[in-house]
MMTF fields as JSON, N, C-alpha, C and O atoms, coordinates in Angstrom:
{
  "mmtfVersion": "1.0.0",
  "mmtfProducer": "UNKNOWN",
  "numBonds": 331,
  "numAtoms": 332,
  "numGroups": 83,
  "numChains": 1,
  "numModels": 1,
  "chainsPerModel": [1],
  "groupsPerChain": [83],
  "chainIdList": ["A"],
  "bondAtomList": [4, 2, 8, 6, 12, 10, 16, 14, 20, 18, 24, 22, 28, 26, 32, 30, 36, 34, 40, 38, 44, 42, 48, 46, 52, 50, 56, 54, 60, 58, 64, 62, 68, 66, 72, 70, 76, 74, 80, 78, 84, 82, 88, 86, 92, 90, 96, 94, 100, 98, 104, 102, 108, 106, 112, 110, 116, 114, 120, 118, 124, 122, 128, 126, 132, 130, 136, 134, 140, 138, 144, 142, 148, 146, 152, 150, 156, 154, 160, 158, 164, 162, 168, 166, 172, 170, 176, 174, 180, 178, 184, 182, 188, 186, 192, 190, 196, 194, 200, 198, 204, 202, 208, 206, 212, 210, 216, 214, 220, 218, 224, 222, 228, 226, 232, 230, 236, 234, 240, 238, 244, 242, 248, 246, 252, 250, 256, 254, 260, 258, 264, 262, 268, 266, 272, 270, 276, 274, 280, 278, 284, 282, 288, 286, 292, 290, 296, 294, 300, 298, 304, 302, 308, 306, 312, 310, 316, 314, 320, 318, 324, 322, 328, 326],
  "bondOrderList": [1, 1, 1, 1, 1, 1, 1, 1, 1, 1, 1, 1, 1, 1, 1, 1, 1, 1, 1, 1, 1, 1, 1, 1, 1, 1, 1, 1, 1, 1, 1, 1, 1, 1, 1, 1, 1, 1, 1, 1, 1, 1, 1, 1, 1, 1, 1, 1, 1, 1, 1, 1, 1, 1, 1, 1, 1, 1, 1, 1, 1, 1, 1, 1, 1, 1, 1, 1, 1, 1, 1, 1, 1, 1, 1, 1, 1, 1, 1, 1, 1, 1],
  "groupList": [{"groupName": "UNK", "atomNameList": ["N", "CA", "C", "O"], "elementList": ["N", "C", "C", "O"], "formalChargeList": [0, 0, 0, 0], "bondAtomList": [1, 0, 2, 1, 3, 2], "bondOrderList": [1, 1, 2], "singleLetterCode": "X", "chemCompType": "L-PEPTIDE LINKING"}],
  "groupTypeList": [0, 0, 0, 0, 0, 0, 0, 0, 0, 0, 0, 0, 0, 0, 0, 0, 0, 0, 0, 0, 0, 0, 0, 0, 0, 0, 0, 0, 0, 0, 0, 0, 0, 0, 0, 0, 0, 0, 0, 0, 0, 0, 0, 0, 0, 0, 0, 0, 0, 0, 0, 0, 0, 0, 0, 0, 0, 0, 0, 0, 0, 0, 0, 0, 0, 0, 0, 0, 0, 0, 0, 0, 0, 0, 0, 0, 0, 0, 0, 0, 0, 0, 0],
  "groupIdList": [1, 2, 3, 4, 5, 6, 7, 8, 9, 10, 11, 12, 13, 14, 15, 16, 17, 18, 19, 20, 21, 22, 23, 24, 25, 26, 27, 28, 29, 30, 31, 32, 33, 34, 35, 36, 37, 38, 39, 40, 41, 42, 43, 44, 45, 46, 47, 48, 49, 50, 51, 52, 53, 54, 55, 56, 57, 58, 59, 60, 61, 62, 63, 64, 65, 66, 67, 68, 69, 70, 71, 72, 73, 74, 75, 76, 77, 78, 79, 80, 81, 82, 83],
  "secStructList": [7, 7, 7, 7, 1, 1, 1, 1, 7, 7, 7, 1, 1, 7, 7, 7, 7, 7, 6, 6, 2, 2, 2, 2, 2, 2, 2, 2, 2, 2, 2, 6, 6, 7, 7, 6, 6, 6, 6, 4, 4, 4, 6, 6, 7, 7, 2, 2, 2, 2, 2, 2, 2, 2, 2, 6, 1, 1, 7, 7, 7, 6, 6, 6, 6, 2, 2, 2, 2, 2, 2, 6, 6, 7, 7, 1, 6, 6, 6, 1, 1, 7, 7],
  "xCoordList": [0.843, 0.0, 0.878, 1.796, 0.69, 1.259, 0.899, -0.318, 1.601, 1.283, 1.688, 2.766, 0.659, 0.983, 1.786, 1.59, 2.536, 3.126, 2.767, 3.656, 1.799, 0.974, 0.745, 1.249, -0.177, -0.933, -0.055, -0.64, 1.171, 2.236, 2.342, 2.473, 2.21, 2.807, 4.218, 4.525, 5.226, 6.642, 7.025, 6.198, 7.817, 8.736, 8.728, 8.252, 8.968, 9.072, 10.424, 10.931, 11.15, 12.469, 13.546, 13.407, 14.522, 15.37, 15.649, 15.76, 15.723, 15.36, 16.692, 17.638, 16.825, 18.121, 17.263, 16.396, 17.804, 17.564, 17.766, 18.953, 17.225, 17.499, 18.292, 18.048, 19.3, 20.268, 19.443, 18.217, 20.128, 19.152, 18.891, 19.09, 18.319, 17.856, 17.936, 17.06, 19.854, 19.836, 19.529, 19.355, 19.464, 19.069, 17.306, 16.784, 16.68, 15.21, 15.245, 14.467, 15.826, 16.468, 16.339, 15.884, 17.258, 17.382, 16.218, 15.441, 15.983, 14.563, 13.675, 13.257, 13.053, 11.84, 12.115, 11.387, 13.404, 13.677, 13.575, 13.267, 13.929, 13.801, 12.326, 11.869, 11.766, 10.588, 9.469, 8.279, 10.326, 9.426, 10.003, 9.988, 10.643, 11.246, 11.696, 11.084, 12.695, 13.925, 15.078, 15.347, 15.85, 17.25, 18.21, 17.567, 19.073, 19.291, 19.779, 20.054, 19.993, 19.201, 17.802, 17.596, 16.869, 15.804, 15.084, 14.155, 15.502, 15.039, 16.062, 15.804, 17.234, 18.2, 17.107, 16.518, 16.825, 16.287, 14.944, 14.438, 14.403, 12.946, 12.826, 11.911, 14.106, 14.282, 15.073, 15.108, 15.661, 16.304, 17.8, 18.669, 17.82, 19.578, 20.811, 20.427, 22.071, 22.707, 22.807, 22.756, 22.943, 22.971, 23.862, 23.568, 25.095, 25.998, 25.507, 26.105, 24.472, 24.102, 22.967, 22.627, 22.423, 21.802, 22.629, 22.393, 23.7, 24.398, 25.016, 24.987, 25.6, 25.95, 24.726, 25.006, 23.778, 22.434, 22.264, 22.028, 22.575, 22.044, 23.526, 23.705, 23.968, 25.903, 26.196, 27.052, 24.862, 25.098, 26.514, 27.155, 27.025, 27.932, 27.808, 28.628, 26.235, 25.357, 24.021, 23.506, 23.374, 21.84, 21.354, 22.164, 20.438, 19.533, 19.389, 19.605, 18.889, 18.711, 16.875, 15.94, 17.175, 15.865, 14.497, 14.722, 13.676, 12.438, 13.395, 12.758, 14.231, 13.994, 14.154, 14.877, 13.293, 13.121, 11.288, 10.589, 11.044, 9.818, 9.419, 8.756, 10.389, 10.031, 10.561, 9.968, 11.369, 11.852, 10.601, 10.179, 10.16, 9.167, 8.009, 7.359, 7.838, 6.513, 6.774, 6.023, 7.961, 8.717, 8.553, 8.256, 8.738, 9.089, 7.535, 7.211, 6.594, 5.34, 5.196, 4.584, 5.945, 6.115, 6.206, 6.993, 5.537, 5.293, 6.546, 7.517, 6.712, 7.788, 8.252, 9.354, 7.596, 8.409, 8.698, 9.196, 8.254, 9.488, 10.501, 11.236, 10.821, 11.646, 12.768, 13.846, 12.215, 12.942, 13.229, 14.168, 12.631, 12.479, 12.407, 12.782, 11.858, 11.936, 10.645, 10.714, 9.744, 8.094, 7.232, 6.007],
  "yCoordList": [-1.184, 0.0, 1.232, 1.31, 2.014, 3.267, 4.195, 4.297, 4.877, 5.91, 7.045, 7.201, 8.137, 9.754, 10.618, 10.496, 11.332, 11.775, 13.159, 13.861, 13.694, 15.142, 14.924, 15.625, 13.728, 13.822, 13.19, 12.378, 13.324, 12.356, 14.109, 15.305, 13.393, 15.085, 14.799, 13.737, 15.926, 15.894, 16.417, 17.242, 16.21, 16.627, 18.323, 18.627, 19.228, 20.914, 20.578, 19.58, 21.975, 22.031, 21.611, 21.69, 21.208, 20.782, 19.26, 18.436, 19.049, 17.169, 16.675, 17.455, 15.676, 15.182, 13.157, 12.722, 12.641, 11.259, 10.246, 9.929, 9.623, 8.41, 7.367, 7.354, 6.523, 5.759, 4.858, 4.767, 4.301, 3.572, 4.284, 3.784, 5.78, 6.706, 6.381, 6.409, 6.03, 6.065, 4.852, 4.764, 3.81, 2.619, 3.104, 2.803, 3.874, 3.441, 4.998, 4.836, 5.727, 6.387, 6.148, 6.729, 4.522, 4.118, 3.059, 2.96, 2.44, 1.539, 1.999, 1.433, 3.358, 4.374, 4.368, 3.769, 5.236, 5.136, 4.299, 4.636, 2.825, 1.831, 1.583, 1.464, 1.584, 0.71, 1.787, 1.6, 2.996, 4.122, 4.274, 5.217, 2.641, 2.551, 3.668, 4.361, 4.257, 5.767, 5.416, 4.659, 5.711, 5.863, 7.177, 8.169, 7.111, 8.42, 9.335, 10.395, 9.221, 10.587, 11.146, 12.256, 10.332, 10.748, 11.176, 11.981, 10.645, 11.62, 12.264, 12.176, 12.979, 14.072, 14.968, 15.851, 14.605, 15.423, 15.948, 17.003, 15.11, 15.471, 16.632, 17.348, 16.406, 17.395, 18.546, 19.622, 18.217, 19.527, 19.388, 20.259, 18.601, 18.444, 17.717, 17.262, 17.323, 16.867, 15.151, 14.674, 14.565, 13.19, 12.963, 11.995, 13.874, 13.331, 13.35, 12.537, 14.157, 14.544, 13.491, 13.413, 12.72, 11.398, 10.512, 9.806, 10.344, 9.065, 9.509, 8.664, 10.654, 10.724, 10.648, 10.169, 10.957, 10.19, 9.198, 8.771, 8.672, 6.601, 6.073, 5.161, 6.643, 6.208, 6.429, 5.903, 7.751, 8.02, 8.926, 9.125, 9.424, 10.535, 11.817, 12.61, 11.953, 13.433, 13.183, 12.22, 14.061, 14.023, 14.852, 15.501, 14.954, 15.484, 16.522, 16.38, 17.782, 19.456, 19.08, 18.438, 19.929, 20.144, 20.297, 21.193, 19.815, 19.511, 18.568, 17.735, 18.55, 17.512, 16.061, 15.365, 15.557, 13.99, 14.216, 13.394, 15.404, 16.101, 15.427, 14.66, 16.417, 16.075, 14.367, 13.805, 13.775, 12.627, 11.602, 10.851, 11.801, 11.424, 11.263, 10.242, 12.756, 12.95, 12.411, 11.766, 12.724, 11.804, 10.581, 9.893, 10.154, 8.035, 7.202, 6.017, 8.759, 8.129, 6.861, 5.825, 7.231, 7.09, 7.748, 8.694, 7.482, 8.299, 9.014, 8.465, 10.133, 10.927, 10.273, 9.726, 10.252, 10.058, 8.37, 8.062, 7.382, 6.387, 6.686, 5.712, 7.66, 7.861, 8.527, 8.078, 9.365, 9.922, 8.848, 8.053, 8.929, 8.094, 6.331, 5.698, 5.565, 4.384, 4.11, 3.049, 4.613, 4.65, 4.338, 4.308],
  "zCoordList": [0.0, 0.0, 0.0, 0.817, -0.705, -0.882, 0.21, 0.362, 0.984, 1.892, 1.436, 0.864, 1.703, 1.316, 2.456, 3.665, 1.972, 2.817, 2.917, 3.399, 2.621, 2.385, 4.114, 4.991, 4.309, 5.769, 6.722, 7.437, 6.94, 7.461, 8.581, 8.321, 9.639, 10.574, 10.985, 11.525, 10.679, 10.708, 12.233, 12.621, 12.96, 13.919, 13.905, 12.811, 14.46, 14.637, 14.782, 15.294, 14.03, 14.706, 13.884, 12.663, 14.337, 13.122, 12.859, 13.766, 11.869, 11.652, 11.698, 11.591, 11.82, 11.587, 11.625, 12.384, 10.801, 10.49, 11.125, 11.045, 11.681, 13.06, 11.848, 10.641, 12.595, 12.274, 11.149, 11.192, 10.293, 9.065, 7.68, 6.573, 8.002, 7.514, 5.43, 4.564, 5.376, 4.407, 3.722, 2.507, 4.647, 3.765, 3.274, 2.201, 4.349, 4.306, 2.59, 1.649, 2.602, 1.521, -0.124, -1.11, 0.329, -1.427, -1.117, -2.066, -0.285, -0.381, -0.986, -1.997, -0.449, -0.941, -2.815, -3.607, -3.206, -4.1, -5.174, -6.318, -4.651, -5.304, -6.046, -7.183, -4.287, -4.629, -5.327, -5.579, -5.542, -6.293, -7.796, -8.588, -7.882, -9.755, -9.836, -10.649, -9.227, -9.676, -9.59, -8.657, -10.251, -10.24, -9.183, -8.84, -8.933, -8.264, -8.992, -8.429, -10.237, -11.442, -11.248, -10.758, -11.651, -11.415, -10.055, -10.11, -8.839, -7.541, -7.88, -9.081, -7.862, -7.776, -8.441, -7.816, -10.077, -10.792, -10.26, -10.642, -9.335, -9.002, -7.589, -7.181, -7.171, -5.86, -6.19, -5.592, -7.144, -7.917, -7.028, -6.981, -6.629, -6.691, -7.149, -8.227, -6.992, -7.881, -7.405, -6.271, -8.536, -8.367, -7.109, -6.409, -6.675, -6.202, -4.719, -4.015, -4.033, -3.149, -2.704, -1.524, -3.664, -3.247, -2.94, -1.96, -3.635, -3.258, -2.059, -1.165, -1.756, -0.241, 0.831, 1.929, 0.665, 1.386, 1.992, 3.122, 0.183, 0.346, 1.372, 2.18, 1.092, 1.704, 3.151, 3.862, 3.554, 5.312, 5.008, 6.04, 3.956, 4.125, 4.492, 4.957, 4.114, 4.658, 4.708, 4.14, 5.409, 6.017, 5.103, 4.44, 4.952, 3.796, 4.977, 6.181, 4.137, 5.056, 5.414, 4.933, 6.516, 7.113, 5.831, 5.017, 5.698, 4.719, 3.809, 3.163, 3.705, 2.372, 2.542, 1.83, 3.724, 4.284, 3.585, 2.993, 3.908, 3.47, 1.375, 0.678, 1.381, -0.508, -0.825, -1.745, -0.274, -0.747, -0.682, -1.562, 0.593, 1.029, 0.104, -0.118, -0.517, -1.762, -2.919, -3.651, -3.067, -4.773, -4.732, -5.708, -3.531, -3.458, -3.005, -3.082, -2.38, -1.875, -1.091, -1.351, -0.027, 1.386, 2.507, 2.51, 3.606, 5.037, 5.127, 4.605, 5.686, 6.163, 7.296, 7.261, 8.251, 9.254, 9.747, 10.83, 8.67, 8.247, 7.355, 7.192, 6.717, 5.94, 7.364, 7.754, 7.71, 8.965, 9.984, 9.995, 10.496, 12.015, 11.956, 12.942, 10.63, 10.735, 11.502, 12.122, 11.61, 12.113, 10.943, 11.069]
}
């Protein structure tokens, strides 16, 4: 079942990604048939900035657990939190 992440209520404050984060990352991705061209392209950033994601080399900035979330159409705060 596909979950929306429109009605998903996010954390206040500043986010930062509970441990996992990036596996649950390229999972979403996956199972949303994208490449990490195509989410880069869909969030408007550079390919290279997903793969440090998926890799746990960097945390995605505050909202954009938000948009990944809407692109891959999955809950936010399993994408965040693993909930």
């Amino acid at each position: 079942m596909t979950l929306s992440a429109v009605d998903d209520p996010m954390p206040r404050g500043r986010i930062r990604g509970a441990p996992g984060y990036e596996t649950r990352i390229r999972r979403a991705r996956l199972d949303a048939n994208k490449t990490q061209s195509e989410l880069a392209d869909a969030l408007g950033v550079h390919v290279d900035t997903v793969r440090r994601w998926e890799t746990g080399r960097s945390t995605p900035a505050d909202g954009q657990f938000v948009q990944i979330a809407r692109v891959t159409r999955v809950k936010a705060s399993w994408l965040l939190l693993g909930e």
